[in-house]
N, C-alpha and C positions, 0 to 999 in steps of 0.2 A: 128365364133363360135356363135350358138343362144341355149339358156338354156330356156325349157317349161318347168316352175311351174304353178299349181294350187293349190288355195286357197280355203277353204270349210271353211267360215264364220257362217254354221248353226251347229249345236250340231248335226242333225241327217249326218250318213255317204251316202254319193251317189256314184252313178258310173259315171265316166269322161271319156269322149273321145274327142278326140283332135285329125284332120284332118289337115295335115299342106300341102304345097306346097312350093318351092323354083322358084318362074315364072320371067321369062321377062318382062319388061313394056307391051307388046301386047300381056300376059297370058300366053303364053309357058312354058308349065311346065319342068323345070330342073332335079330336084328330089323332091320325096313327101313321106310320108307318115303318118300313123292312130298309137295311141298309144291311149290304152283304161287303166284306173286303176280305182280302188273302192276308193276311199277317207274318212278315220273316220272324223268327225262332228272336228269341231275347229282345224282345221290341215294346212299345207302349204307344199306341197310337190314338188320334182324337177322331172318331167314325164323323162325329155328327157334332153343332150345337144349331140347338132349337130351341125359337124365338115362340115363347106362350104367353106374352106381353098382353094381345087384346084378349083370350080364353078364358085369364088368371084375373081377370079387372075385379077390383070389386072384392065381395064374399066369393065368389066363386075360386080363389085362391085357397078358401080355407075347406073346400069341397071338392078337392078335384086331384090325382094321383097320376102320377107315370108308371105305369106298368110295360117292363120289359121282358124279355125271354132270348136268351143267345142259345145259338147251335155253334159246337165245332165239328168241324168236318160232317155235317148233319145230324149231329149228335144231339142233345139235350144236355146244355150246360147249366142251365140254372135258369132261373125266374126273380125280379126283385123289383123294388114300389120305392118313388123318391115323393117326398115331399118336398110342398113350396112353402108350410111353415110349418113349426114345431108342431108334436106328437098334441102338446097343450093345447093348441088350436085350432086343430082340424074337428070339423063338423061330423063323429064316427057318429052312423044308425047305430042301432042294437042288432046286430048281424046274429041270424038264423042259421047256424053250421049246423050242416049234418053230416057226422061220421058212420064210415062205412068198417066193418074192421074185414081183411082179405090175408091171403095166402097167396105169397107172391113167392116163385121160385123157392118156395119151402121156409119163407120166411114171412112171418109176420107182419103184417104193418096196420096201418089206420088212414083212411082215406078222406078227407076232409075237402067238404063246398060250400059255399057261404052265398047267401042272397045279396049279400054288401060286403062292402071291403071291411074288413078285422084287420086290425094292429094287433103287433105282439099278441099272438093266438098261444094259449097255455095250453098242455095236456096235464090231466092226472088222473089217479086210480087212485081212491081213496083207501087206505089203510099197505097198499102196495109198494113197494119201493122199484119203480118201474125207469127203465132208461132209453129212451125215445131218443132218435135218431137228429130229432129238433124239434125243440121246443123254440119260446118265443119269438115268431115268425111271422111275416105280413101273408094274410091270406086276399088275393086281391078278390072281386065279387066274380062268380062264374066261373074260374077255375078252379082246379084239382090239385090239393096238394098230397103228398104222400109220405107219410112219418112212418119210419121204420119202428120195430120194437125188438132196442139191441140185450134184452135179459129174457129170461129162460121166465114163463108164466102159464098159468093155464087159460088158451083161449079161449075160458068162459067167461073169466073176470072183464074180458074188455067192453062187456055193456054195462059195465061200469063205469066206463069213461068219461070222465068230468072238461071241458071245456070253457076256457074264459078267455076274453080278450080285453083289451083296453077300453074298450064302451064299457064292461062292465064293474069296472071298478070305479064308476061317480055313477 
């Protein structure tokens, strides 16, 4: 069972959409689906609870992620991954990221895609003292994440860029 609420911390009301997916570690989609509501300003509301009773049977509980993405007002509010049991006992592949580094509106960043889902995704630059816009992050498989880079560096050093995630620490 997964419960999506939303929270609307401003006083003015907006509209919320919420894209969810139910995927395998290597992003195979299980079941998905969009649920859109208007939200009044200072509110907390429960969008959804879904039932993954017969999906989760089994090992396939220690295999398997909710990946979501909400829009306000058609915006792009965030992206994020629930598990249905501890970090300890999900079944992570050895996930294949590959970074892109780009120049986005005269700023920096690092573009990250993964063949499989990555837990807590590290950056670093070795000998660097480098300040990324976010570190320790779920990368779910097939999408784009995109890490700012908020210190002054020279953008040669970023194929240096060192990557770990929680597969790769056992």
């Amino acid at each position: 069972m997964a419960e999506i609420h939303v929270t609307n911390d401003t006083v003015k009301p907006v509209n919320v959409k919420i894209n969810w997916s139910l995927e395998r570690m290597d992003g195979t989609v299980i079941k998905s689906g969009s649920i859109e509501e208007n939200s009044a300003g200072e509110s907390n509301i429960q969008l959804a609870s879904l039932d993954f009773t017969t999906e989760l049977a089994g090992d396939a509980i220690r295999q398997t992620v909710l990946v979501y993405e909400s829009f306000v007002d058609g915006a792009s509010a965030g992206m994020g991954m629930t598990l249905f049991v501890p970090s300890k006992h999900l079944e992570l592949p050895s996930a294949k990221i590959g970074i892109t580094a780009r120049s986005i509106e005269g700023r920096t960043c690092i573009e990250l895609k993964s063949d499989s889902t990555a837990r807590f995704v590290c950056l670093s630059i070795p000998g660097c003292d480098v300040i990324f816009s976010d570190n320790y992050f779920d990368l779910p498989a097939g999408r784009t994440v995109t890490v700012n880079i908020d210190s002054e560096i020279d953008p040669s050093i970023l194929s240096q860029t060192e990557v770990y995630s929680l597969a790769d620490s056992y």
